[in-house]
Backbone as CSV, one residue per row, in Angstrom:
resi,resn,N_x,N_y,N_z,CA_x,CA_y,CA_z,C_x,C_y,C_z
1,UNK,231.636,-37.799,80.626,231.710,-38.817,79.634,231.421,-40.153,80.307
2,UNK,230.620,-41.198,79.946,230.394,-42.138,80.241,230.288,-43.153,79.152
3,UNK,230.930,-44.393,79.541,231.034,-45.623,78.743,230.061,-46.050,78.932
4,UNK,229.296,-46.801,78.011,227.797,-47.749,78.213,227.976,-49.225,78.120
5,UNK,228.227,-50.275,78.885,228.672,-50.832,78.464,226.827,-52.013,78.310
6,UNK,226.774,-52.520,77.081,225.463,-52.752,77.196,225.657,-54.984,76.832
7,UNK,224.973,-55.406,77.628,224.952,-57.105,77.727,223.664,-57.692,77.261
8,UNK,223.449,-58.187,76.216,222.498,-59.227,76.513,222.744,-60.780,76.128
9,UNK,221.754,-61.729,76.730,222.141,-63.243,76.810,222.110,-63.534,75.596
10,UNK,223.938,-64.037,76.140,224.248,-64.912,75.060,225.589,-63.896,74.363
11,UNK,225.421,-62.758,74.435,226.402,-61.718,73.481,226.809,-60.903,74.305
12,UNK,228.255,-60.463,74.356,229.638,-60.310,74.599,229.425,-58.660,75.234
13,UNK,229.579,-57.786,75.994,229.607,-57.057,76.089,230.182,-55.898,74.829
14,UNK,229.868,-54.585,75.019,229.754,-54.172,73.808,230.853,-52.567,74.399
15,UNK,231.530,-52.253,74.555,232.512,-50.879,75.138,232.034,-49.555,74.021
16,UNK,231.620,-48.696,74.393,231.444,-47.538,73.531,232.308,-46.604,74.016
17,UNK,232.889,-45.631,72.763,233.707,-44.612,72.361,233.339,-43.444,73.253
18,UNK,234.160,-42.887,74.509,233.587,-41.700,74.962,234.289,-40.233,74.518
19,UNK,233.244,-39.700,74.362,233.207,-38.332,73.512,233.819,-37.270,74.238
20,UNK,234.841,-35.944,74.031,234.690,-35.339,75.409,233.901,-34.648,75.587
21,UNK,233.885,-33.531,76.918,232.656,-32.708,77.375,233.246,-31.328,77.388
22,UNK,232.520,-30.283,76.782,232.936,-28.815,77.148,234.397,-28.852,77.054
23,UNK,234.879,-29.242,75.391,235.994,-29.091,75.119,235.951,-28.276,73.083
24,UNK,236.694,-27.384,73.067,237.125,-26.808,72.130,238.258,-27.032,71.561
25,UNK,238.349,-26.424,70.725,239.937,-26.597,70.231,240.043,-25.308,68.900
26,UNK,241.255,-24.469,68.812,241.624,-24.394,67.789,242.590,-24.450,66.886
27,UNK,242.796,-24.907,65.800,243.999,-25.210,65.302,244.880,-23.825,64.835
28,UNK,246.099,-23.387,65.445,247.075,-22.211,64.743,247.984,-22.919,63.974
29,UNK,248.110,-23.619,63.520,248.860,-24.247,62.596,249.099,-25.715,61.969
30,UNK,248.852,-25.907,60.793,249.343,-27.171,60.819,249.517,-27.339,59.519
31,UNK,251.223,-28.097,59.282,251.999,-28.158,58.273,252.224,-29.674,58.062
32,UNK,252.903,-30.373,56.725,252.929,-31.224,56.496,254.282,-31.939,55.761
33,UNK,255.548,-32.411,56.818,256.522,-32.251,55.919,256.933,-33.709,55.878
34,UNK,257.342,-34.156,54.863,258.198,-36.000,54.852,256.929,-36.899,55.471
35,UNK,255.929,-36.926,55.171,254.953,-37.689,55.406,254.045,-37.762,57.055
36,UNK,254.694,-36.294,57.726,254.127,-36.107,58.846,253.061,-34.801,59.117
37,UNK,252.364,-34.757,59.890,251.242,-33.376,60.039,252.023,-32.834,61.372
38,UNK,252.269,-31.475,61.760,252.590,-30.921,62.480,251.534,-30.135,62.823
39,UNK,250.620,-30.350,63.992,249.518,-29.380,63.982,249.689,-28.874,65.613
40,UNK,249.120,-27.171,65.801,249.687,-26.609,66.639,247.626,-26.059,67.228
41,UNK,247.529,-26.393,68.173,246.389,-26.142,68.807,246.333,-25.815,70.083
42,UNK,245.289,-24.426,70.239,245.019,-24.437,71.199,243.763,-25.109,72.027
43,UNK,243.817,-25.746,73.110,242.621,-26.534,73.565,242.099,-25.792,74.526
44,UNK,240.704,-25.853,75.149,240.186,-25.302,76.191,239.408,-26.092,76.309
45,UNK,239.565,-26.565,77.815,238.543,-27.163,78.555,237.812,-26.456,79.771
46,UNK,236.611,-26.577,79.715,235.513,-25.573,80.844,235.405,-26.380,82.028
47,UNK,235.373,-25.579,83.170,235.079,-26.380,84.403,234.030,-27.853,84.599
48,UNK,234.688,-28.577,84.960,234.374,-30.234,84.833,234.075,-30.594,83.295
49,UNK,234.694,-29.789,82.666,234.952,-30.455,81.191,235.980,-31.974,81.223
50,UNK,236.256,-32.741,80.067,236.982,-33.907,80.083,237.514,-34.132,78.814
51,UNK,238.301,-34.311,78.109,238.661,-35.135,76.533,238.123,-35.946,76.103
52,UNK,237.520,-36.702,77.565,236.914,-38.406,76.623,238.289,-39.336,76.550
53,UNK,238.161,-39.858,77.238,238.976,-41.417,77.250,239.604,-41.392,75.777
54,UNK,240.780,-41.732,75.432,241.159,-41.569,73.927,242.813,-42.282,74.001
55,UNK,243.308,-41.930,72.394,244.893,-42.318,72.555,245.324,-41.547,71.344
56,UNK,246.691,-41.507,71.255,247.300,-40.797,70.156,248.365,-41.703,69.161
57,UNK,248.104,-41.800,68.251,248.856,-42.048,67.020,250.513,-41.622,66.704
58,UNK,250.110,-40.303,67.168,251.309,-39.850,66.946,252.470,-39.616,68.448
59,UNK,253.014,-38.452,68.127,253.854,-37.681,69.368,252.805,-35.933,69.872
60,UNK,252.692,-35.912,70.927,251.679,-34.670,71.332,252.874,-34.516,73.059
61,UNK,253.037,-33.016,72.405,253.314,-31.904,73.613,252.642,-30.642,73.372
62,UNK,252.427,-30.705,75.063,251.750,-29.301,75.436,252.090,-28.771,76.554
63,UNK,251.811,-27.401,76.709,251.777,-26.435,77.304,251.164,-26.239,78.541
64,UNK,250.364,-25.942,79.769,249.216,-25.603,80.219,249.448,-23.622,80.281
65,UNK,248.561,-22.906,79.718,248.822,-21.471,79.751,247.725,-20.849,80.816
66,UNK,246.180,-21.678,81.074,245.556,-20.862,82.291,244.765,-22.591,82.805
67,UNK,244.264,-22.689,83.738,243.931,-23.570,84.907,244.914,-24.785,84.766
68,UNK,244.134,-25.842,85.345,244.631,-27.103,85.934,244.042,-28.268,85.374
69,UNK,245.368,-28.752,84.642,244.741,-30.288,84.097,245.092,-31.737,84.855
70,UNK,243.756,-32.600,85.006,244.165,-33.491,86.165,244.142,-34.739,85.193
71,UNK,245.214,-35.668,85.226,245.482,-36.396,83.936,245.414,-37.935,85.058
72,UNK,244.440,-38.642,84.179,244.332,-40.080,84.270,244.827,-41.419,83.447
73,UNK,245.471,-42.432,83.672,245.877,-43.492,83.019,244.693,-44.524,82.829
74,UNK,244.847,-45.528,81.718,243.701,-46.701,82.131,243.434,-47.175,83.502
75,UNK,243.779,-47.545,84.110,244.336,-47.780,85.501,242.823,-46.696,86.684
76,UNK,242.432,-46.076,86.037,241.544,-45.624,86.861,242.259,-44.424,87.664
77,UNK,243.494,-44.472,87.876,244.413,-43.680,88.888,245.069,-42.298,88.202
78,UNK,244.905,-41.000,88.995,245.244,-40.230,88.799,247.299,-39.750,88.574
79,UNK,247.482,-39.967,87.128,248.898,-39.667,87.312,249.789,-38.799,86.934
80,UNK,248.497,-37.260,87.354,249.431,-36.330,86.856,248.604,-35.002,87.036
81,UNK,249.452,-33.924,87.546,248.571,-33.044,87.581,249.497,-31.480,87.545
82,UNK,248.563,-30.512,86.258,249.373,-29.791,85.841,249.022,-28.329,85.847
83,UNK,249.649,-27.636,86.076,248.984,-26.249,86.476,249.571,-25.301,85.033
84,UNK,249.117,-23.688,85.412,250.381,-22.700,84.348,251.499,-23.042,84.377
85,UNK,251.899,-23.510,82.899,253.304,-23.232,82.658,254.194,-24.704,82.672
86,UNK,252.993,-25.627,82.759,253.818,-27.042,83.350,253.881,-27.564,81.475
87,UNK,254.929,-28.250,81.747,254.935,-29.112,80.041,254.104,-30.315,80.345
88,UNK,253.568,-30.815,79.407,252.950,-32.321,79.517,253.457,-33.246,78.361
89,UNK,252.980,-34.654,78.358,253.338,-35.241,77.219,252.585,-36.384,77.113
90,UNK,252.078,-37.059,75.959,251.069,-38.330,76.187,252.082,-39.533,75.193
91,UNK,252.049,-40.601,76.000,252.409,-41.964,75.391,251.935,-42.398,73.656
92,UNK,252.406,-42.800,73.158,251.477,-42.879,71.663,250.882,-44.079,71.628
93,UNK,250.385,-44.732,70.870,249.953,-45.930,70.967,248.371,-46.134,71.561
94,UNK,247.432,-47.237,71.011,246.104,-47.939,71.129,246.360,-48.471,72.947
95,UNK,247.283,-48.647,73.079,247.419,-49.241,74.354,247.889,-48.024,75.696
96,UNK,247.614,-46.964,75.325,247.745,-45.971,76.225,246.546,-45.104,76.071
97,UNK,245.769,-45.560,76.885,244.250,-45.230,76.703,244.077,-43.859,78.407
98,UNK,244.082,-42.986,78.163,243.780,-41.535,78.820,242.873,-41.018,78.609
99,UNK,242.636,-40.101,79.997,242.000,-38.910,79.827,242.320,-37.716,80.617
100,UNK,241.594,-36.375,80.122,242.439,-35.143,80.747,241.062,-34.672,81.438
101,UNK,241.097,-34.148,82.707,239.968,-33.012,83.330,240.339,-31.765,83.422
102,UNK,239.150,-31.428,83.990,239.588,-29.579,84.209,238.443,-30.347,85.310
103,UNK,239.218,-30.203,87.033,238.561,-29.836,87.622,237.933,-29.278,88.631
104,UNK,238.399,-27.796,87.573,238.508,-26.566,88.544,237.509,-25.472,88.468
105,UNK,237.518,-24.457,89.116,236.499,-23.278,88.645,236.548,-22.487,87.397
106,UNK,237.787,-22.807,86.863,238.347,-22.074,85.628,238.671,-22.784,84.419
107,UNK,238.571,-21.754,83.155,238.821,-22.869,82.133,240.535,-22.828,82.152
108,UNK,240.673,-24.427,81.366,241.842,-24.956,81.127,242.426,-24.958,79.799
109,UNK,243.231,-23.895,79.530,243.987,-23.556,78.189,245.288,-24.235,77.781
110,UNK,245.062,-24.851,76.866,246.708,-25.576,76.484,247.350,-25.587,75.574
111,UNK,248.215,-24.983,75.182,249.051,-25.434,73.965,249.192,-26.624,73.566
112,UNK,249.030,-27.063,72.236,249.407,-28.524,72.500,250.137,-28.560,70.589
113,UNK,251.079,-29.127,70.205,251.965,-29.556,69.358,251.738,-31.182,69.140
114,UNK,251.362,-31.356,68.143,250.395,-33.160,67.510,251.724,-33.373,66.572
115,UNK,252.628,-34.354,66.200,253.221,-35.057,65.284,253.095,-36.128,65.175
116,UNK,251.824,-36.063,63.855,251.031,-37.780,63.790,251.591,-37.830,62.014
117,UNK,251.151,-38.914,62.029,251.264,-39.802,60.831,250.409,-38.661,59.449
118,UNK,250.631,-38.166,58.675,249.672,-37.459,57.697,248.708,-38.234,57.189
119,UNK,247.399,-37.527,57.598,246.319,-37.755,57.558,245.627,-37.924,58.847
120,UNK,246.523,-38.655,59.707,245.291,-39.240,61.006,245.379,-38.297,61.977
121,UNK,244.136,-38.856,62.617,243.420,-37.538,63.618,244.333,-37.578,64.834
122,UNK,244.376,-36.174,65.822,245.023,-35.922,66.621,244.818,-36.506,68.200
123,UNK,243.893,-37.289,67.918,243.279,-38.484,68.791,242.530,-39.619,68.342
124,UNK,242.243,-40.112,68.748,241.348,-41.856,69.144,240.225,-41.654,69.674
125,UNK,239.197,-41.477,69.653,238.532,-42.027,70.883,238.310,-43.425,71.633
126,UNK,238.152,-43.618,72.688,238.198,-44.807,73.105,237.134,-45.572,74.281
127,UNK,237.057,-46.559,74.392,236.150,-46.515,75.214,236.196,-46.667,76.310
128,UNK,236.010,-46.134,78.019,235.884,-46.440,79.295,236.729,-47.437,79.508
129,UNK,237.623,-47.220,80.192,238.433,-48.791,80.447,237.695,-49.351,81.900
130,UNK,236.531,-48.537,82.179,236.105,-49.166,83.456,236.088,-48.561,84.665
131,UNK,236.256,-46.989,84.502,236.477,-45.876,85.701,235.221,-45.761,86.171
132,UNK,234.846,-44.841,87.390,233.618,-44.693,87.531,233.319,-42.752,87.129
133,UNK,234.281,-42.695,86.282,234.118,-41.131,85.703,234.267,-41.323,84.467
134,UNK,234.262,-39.940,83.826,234.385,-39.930,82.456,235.396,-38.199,82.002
């Protein structure tokens, strides 16, 4: 995933939305109770797959069930890294801008549990805060 960040004279730099790479998802459940979505997914990410820089709305826990997810903050810095069986958890909020890798020989399977707001999506995308990856 790569941010573009594109300049010309006179006008402001421009941050684009990065997409992830060699990522799936499927949803096993998702219910809707007192004005919240409870959605239950499994994710897979493929070797040097990524999420894409993003944020969450809601509350999201997960699982890891097969490889290794290597988890980044805006910050550029690696702060977290999770193998089988580890729990994870992401910050909510526009201002907690992440991303997840796989980057290993194997794909990366995760449980993951979304409690967002009903209706909104189970991510953000967002744009590059300025890493030299994606």
């Amino acid at each position: 995933m790569s941010a573009a960040l594109a300049t010309a004279i006179a006008m402001p730099a421009t941050a684009h939305a990065t997409p992830p790479i060699a990522v799936s998802a499927v949803t096993l459940s998702k219910q809707t109770v007192d004005g919240k979505d409870y959605i239950v997914s499994e994710i897979t990410v493929a070797p040097n797959g990524s999420t894409g820089w993003h944020t969450h709305q809601g509350e999201i826990y997960g699982v890891i069930k097969s490889g290794v997810l290597t988890h980044y903050g805006s910050d550029c810095q690696q702060d977290g890294v999770y193998g089988p069986g580890a729990a994870i958890t992401d910050p909510t909020g526009p201002e907690h801008v992440h991303l997840a890798r796989n980057l290993g020989t194997t794909p990366l399977v995760l449980d993951v549990t979304y409690i967002d707001p009903a209706g909104a999506p189970t991510s953000d995308s967002a744009p590059n805060p300025g890493c030299d990856f994606e």
